[in-house]
LUMLUMDREN-2810 file (N, C-alpha, C; in Angstrom, 1 decimal):
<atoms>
<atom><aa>X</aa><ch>A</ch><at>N</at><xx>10.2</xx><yy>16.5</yy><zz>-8.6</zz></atom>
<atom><aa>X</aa><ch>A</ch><at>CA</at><xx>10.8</xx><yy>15.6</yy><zz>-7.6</zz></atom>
<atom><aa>X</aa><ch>A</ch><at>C</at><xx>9.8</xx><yy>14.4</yy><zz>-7.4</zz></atom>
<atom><aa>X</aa><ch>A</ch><at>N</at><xx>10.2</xx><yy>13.3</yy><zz>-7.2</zz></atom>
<atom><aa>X</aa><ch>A</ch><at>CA</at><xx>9.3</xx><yy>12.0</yy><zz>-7.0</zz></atom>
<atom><aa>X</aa><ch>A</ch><at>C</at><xx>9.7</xx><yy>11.5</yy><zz>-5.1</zz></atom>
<atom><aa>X</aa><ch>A</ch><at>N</at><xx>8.7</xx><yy>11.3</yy><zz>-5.0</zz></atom>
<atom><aa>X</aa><ch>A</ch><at>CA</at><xx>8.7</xx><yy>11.0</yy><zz>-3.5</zz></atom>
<atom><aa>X</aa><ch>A</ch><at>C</at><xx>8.5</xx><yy>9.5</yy><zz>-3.8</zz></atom>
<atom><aa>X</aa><ch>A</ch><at>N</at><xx>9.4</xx><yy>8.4</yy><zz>-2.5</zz></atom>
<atom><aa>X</aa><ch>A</ch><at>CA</at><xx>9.7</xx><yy>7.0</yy><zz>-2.7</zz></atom>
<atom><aa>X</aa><ch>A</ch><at>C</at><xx>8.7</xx><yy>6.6</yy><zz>-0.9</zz></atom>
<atom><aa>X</aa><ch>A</ch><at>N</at><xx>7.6</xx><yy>5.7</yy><zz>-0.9</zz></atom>
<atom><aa>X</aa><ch>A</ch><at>CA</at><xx>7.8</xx><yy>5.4</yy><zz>0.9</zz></atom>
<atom><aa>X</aa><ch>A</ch><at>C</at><xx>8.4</xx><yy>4.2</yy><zz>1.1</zz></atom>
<atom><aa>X</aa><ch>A</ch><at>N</at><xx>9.0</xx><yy>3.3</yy><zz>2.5</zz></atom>
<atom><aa>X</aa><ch>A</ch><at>CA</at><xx>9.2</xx><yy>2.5</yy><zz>2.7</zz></atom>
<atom><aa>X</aa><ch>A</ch><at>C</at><xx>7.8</xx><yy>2.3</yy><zz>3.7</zz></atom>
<atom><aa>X</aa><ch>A</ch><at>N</at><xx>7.0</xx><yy>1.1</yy><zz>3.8</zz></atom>
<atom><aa>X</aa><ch>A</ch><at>CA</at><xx>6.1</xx><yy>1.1</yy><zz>4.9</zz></atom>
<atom><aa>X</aa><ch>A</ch><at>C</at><xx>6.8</xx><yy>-0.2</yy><zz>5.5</zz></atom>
<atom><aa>X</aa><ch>A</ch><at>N</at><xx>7.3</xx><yy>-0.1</yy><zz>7.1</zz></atom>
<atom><aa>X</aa><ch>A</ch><at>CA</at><xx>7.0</xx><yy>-1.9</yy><zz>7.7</zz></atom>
<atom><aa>X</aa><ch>A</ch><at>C</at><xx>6.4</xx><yy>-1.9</yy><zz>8.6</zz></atom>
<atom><aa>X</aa><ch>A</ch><at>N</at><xx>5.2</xx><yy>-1.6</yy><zz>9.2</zz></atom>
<atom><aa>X</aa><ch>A</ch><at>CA</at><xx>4.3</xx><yy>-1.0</yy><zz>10.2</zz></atom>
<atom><aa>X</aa><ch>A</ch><at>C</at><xx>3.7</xx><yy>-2.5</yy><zz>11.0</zz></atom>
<atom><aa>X</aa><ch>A</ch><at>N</at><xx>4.2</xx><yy>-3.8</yy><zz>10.9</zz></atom>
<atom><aa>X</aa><ch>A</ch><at>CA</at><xx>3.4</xx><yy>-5.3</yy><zz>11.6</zz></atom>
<atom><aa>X</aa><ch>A</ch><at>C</at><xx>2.4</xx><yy>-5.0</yy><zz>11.7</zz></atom>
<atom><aa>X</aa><ch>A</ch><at>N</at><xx>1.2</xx><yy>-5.2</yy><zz>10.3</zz></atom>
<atom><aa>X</aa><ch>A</ch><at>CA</at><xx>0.2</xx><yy>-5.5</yy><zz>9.9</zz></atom>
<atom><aa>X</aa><ch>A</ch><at>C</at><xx>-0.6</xx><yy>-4.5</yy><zz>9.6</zz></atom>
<atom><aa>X</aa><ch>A</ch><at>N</at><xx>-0.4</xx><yy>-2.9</yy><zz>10.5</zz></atom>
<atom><aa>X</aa><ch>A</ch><at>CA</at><xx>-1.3</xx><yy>-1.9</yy><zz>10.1</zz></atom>
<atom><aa>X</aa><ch>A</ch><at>C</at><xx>-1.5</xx><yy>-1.9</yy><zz>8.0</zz></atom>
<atom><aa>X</aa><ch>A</ch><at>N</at><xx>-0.6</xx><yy>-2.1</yy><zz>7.6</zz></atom>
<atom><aa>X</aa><ch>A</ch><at>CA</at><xx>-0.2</xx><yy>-1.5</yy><zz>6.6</zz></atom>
<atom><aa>X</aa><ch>A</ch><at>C</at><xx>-1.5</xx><yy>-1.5</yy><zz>5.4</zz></atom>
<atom><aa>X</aa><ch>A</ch><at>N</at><xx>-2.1</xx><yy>-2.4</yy><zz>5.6</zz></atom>
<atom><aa>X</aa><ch>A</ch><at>CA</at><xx>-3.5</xx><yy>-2.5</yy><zz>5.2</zz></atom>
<atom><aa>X</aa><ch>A</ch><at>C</at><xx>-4.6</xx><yy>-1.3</yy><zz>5.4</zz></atom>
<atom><aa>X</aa><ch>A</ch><at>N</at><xx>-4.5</xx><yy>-1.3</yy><zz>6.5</zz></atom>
<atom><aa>X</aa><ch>A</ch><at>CA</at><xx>-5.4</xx><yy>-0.3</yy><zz>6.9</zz></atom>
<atom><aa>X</aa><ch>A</ch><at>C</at><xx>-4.6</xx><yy>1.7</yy><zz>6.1</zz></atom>
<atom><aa>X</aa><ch>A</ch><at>N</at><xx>-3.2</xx><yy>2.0</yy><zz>6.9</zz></atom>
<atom><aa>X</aa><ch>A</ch><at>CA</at><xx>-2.6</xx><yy>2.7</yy><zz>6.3</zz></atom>
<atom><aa>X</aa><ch>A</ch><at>C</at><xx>-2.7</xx><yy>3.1</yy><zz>4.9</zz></atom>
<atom><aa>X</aa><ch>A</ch><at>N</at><xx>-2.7</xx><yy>2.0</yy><zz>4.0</zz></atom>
<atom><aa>X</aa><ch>A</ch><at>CA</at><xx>-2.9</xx><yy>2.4</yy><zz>2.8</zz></atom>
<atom><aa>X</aa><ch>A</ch><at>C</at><xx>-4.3</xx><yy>2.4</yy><zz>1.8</zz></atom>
<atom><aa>X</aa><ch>A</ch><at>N</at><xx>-4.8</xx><yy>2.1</yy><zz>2.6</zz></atom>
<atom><aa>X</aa><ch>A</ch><at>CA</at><xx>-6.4</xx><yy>2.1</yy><zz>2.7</zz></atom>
<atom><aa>X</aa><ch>A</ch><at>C</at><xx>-6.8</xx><yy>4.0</yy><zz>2.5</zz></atom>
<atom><aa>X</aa><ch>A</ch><at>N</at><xx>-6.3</xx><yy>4.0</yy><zz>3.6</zz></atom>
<atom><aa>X</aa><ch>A</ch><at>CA</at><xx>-6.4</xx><yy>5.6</yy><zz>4.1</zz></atom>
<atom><aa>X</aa><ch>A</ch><at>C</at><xx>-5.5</xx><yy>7.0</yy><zz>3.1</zz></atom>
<atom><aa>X</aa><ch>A</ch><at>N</at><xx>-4.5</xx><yy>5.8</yy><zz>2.3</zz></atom>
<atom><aa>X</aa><ch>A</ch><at>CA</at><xx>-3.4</xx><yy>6.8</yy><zz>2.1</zz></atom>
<atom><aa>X</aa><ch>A</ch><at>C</at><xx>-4.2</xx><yy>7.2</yy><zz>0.9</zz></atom>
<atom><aa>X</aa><ch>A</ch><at>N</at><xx>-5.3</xx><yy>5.7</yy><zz>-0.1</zz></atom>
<atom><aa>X</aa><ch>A</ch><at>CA</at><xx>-5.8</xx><yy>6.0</yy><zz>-1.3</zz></atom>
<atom><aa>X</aa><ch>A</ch><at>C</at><xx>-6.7</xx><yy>6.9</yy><zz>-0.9</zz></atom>
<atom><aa>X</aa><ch>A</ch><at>N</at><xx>-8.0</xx><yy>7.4</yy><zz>0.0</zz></atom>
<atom><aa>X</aa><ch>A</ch><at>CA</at><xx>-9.0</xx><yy>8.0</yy><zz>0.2</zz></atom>
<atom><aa>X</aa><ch>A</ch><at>C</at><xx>-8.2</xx><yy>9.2</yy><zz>0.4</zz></atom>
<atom><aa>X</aa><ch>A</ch><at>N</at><xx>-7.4</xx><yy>10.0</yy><zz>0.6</zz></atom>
<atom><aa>X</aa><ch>A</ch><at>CA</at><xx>-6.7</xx><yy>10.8</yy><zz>1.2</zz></atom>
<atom><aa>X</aa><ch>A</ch><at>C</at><xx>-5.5</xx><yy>11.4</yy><zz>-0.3</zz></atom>
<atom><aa>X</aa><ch>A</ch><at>N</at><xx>-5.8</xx><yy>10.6</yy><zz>-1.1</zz></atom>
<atom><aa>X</aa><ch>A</ch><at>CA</at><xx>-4.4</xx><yy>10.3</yy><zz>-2.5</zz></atom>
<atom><aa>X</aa><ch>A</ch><at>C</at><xx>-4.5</xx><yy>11.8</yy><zz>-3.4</zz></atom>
<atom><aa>X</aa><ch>A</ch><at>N</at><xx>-5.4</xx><yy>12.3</yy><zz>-3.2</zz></atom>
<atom><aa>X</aa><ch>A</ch><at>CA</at><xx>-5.3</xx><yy>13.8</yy><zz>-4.2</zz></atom>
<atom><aa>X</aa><ch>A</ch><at>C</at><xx>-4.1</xx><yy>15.0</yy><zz>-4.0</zz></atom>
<atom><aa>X</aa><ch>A</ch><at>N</at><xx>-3.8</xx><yy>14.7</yy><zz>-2.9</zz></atom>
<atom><aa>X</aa><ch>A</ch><at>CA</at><xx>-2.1</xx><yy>15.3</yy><zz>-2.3</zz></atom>
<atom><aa>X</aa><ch>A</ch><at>C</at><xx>-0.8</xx><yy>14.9</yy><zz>-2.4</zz></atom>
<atom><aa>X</aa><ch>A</ch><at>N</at><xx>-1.1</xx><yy>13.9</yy><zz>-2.7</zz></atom>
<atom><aa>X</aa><ch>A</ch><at>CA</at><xx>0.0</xx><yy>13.0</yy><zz>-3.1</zz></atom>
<atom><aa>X</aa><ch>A</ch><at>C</at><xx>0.6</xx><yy>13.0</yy><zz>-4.4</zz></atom>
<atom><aa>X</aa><ch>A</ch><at>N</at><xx>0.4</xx><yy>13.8</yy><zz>-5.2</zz></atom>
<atom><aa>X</aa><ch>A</ch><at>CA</at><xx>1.1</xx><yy>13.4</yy><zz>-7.0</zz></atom>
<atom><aa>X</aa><ch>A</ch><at>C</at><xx>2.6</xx><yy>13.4</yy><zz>-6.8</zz></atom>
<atom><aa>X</aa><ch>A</ch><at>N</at><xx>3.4</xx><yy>13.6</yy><zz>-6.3</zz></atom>
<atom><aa>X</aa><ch>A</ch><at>CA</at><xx>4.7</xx><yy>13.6</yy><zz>-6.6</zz></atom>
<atom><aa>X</aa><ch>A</ch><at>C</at><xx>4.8</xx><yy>11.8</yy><zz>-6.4</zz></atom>
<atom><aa>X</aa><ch>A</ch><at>N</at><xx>4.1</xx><yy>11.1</yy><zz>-5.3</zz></atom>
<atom><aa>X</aa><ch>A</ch><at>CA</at><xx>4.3</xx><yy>9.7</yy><zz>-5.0</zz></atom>
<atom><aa>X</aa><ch>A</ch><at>C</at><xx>4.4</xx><yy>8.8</yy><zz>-6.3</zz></atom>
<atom><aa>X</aa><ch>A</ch><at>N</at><xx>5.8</xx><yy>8.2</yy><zz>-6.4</zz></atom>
<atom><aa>X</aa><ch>A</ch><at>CA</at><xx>5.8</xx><yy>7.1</yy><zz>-7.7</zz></atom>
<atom><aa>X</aa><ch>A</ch><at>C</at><xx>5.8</xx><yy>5.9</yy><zz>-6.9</zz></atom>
<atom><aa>X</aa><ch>A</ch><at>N</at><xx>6.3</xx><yy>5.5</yy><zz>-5.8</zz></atom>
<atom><aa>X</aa><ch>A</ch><at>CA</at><xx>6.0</xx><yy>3.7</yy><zz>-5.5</zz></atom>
<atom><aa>X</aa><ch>A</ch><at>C</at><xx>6.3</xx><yy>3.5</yy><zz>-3.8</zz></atom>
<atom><aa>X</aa><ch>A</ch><at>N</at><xx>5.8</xx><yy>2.9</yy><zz>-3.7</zz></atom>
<atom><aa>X</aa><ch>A</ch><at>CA</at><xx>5.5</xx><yy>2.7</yy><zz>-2.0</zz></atom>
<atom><aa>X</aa><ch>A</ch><at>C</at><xx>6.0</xx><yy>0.8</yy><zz>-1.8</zz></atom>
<atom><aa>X</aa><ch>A</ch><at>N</at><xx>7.7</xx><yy>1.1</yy><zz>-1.1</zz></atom>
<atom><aa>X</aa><ch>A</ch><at>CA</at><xx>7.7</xx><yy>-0.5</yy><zz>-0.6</zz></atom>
<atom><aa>X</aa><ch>A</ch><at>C</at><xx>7.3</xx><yy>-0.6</yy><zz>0.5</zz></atom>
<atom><aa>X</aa><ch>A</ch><at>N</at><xx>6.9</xx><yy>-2.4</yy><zz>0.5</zz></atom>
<atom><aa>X</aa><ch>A</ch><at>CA</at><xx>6.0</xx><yy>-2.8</yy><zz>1.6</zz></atom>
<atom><aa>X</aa><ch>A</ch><at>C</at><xx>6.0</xx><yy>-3.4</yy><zz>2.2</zz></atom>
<atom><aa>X</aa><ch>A</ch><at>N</at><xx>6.5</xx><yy>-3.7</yy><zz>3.7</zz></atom>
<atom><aa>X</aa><ch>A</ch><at>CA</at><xx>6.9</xx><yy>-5.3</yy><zz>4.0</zz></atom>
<atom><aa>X</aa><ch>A</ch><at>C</at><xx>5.2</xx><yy>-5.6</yy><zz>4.8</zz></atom>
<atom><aa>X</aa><ch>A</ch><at>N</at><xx>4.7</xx><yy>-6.6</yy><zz>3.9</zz></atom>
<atom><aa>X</aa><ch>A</ch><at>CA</at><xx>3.7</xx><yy>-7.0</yy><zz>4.4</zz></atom>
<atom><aa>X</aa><ch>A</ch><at>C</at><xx>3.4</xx><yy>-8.0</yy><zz>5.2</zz></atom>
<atom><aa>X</aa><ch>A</ch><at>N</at><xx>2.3</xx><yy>-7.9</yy><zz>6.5</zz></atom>
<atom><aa>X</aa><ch>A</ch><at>CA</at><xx>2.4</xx><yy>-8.9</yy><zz>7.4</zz></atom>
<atom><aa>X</aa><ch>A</ch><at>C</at><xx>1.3</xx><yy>-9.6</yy><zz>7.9</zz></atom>
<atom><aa>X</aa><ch>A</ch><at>N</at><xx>0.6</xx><yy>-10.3</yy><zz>6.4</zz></atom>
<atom><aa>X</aa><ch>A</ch><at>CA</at><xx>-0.5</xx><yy>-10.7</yy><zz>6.4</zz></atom>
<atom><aa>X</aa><ch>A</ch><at>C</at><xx>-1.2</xx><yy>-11.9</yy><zz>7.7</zz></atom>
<atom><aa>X</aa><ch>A</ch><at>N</at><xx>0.2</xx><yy>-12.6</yy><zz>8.2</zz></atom>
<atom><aa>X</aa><ch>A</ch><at>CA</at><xx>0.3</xx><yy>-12.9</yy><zz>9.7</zz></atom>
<atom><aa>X</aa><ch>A</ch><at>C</at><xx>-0.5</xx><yy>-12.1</yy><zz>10.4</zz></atom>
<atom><aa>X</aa><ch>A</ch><at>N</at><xx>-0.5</xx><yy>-11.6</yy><zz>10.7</zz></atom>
<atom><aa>X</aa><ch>A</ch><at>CA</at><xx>-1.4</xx><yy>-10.6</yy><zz>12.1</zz></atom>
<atom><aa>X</aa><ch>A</ch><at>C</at><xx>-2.9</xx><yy>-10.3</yy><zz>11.2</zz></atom>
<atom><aa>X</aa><ch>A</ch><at>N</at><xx>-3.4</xx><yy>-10.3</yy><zz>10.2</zz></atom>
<atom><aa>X</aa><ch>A</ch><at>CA</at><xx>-4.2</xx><yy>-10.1</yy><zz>10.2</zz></atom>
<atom><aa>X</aa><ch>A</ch><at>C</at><xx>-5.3</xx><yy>-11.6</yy><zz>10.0</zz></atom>
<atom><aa>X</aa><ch>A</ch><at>N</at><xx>-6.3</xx><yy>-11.2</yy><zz>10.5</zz></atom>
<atom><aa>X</aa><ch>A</ch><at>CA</at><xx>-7.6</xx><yy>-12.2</yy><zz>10.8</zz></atom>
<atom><aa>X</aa><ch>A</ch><at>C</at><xx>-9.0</xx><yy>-12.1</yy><zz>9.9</zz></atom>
<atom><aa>X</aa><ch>A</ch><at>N</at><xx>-9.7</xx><yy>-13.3</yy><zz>9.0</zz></atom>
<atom><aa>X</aa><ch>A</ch><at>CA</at><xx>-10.9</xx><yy>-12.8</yy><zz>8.6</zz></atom>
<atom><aa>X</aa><ch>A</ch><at>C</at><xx>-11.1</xx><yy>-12.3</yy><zz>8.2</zz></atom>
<atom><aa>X</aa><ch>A</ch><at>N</at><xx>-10.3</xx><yy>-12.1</yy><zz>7.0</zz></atom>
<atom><aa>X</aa><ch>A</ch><at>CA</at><xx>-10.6</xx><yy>-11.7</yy><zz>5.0</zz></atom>
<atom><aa>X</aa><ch>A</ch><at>C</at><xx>-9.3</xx><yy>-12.5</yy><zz>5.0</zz></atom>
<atom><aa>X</aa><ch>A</ch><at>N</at><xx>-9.4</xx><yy>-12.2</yy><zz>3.5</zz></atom>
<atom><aa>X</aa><ch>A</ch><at>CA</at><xx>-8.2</xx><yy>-13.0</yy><zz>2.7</zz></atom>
<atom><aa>X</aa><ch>A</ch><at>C</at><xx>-6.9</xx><yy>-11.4</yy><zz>2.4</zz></atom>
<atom><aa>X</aa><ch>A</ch><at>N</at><xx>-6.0</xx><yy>-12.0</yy><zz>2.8</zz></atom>
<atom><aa>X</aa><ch>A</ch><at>CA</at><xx>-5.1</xx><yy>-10.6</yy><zz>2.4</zz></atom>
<atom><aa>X</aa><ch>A</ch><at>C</at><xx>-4.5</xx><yy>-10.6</yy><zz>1.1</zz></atom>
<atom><aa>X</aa><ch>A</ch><at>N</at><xx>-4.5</xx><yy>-12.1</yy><zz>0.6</zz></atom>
<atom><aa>X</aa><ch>A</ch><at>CA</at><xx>-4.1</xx><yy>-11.8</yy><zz>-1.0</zz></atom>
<atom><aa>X</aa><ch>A</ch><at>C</at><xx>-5.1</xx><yy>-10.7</yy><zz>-1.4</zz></atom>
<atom><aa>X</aa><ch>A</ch><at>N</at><xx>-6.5</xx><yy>-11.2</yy><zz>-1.9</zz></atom>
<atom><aa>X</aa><ch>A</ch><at>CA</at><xx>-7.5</xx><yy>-10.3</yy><zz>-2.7</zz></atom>
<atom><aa>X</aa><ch>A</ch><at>C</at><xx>-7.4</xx><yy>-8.8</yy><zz>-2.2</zz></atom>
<atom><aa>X</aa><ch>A</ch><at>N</at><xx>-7.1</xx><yy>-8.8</yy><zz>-0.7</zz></atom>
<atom><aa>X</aa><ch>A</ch><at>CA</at><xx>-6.5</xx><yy>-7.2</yy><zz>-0.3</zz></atom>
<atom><aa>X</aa><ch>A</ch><at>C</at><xx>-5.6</xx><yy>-6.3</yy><zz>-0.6</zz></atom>
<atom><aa>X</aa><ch>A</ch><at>N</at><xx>-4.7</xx><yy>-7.2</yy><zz>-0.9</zz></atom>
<atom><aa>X</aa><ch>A</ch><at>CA</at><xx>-2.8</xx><yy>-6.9</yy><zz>-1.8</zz></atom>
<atom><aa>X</aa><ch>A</ch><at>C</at><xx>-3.4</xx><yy>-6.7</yy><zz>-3.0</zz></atom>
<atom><aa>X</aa><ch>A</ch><at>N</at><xx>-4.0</xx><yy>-7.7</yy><zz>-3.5</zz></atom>
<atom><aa>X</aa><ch>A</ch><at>CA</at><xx>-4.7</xx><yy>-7.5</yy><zz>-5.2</zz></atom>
<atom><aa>X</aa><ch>A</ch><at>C</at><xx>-5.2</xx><yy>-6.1</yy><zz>-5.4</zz></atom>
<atom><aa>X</aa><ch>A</ch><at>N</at><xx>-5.9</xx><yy>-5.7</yy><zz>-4.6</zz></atom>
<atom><aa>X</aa><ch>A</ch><at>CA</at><xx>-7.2</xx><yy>-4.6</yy><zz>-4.5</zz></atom>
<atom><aa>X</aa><ch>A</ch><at>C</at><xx>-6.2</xx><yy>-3.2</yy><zz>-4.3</zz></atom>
<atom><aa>X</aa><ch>A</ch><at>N</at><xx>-5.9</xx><yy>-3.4</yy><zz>-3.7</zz></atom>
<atom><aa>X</aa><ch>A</ch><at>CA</at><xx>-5.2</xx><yy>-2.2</yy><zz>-3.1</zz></atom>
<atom><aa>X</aa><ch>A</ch><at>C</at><xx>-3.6</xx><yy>-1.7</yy><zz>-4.0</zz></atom>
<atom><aa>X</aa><ch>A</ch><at>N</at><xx>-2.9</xx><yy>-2.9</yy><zz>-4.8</zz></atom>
<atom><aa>X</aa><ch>A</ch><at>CA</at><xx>-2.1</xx><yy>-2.5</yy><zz>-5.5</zz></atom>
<atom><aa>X</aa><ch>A</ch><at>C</at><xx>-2.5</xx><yy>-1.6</yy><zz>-6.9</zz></atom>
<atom><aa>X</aa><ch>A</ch><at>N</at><xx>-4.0</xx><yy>-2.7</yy><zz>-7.1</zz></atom>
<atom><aa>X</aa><ch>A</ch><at>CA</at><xx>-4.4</xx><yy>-1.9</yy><zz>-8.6</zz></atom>
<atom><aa>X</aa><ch>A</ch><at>C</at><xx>-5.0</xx><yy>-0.6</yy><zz>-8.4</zz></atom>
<atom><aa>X</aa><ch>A</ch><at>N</at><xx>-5.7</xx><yy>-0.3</yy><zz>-6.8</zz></atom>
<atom><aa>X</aa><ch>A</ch><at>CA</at><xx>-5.7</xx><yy>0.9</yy><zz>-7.0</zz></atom>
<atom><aa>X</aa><ch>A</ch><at>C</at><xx>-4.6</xx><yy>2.5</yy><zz>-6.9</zz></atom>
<atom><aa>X</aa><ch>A</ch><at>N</at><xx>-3.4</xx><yy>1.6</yy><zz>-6.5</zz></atom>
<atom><aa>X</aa><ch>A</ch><at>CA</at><xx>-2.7</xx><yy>2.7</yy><zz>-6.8</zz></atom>
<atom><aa>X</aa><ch>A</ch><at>C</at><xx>-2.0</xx><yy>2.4</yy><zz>-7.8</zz></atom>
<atom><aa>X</aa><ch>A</ch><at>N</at><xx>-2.0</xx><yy>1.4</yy><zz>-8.8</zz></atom>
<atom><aa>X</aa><ch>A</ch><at>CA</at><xx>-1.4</xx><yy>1.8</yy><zz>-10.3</zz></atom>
<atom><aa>X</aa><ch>A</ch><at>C</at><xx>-2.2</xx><yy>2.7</yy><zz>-11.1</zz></atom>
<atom><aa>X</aa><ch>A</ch><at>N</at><xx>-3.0</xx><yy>2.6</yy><zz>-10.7</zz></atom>
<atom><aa>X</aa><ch>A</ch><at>CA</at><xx>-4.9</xx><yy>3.2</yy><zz>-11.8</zz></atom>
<atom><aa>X</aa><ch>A</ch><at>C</at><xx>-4.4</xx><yy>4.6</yy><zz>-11.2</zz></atom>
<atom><aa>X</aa><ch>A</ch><at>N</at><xx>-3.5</xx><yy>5.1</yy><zz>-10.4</zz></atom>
<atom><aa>X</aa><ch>A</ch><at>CA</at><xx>-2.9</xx><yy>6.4</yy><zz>-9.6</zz></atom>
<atom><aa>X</aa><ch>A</ch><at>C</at><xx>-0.9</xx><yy>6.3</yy><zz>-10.7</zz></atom>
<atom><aa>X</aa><ch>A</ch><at>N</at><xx>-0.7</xx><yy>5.4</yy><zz>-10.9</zz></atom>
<atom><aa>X</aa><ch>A</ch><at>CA</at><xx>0.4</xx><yy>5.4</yy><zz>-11.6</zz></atom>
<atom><aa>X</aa><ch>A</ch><at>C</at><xx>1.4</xx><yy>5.5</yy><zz>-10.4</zz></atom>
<atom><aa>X</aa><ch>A</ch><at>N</at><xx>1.5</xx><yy>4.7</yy><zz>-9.8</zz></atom>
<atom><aa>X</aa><ch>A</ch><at>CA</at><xx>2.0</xx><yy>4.6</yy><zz>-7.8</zz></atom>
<atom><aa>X</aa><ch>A</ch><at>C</at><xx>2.2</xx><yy>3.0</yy><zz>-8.2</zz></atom>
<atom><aa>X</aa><ch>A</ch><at>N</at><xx>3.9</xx><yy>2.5</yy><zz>-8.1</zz></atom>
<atom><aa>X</aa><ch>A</ch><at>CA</at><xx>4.1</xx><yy>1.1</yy><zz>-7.6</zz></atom>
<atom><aa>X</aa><ch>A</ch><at>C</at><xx>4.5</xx><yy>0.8</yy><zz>-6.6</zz></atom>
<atom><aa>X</aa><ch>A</ch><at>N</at><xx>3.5</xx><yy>-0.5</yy><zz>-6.1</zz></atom>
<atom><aa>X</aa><ch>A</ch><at>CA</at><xx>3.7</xx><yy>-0.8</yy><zz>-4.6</zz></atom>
<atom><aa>X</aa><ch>A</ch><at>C</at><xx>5.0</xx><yy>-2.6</yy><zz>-5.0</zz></atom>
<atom><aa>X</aa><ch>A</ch><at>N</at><xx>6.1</xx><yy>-1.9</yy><zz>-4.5</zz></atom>
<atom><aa>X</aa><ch>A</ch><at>CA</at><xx>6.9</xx><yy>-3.4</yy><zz>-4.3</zz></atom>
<atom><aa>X</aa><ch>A</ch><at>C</at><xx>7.1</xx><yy>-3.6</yy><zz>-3.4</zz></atom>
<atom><aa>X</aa><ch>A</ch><at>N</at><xx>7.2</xx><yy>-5.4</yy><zz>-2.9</zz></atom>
<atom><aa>X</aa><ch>A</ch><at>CA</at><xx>7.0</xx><yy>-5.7</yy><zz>-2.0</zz></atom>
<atom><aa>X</aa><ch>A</ch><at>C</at><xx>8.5</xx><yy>-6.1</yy><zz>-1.6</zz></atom>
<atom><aa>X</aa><ch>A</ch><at>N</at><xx>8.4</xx><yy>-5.7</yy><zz>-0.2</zz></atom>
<atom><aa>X</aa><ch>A</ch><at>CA</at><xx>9.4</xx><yy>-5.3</yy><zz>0.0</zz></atom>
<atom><aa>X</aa><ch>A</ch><at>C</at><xx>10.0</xx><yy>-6.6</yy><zz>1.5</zz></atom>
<atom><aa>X</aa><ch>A</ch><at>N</at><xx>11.3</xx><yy>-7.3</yy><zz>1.4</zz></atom>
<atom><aa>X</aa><ch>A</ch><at>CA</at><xx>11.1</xx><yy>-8.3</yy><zz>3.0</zz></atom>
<atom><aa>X</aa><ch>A</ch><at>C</at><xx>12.6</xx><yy>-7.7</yy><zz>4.1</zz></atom>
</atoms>
């Protein structure tokens, strides 16, 4: 079985998937996680290089994050 997430959480989502990679050794069935991202609310970093960072760590897991509106 392949497990799909939808995330639209206004702005956590960063943090959440933050959490989801450190936590990711339970997860193998997960193939792709959509995202509605809400780089609005967030302050003081850049959220592209965050989106950047955080997508390639879950491909390097074989997990695609699409972005989802």
């Amino acid at each position: 079985d392949e497990l799909r997430i939808k995330i639209d959480i206004e702005g956590s989502e960063f943090l959440v998937l933050e959490e989801m990679l450190q936590n990711f050794k339970h997860w193998t069935c997960l193939k792709e996680i959509w995202v509605e991202w809400h780089e609005r609310y967030m302050r003081d970093f850049n959220p592209y290089l965050s989106r950047l960072d955080i997508e390639k760590k879950f491909a390097e897991k074989n997990i695609t994050i699409v972005e989802w509106h």
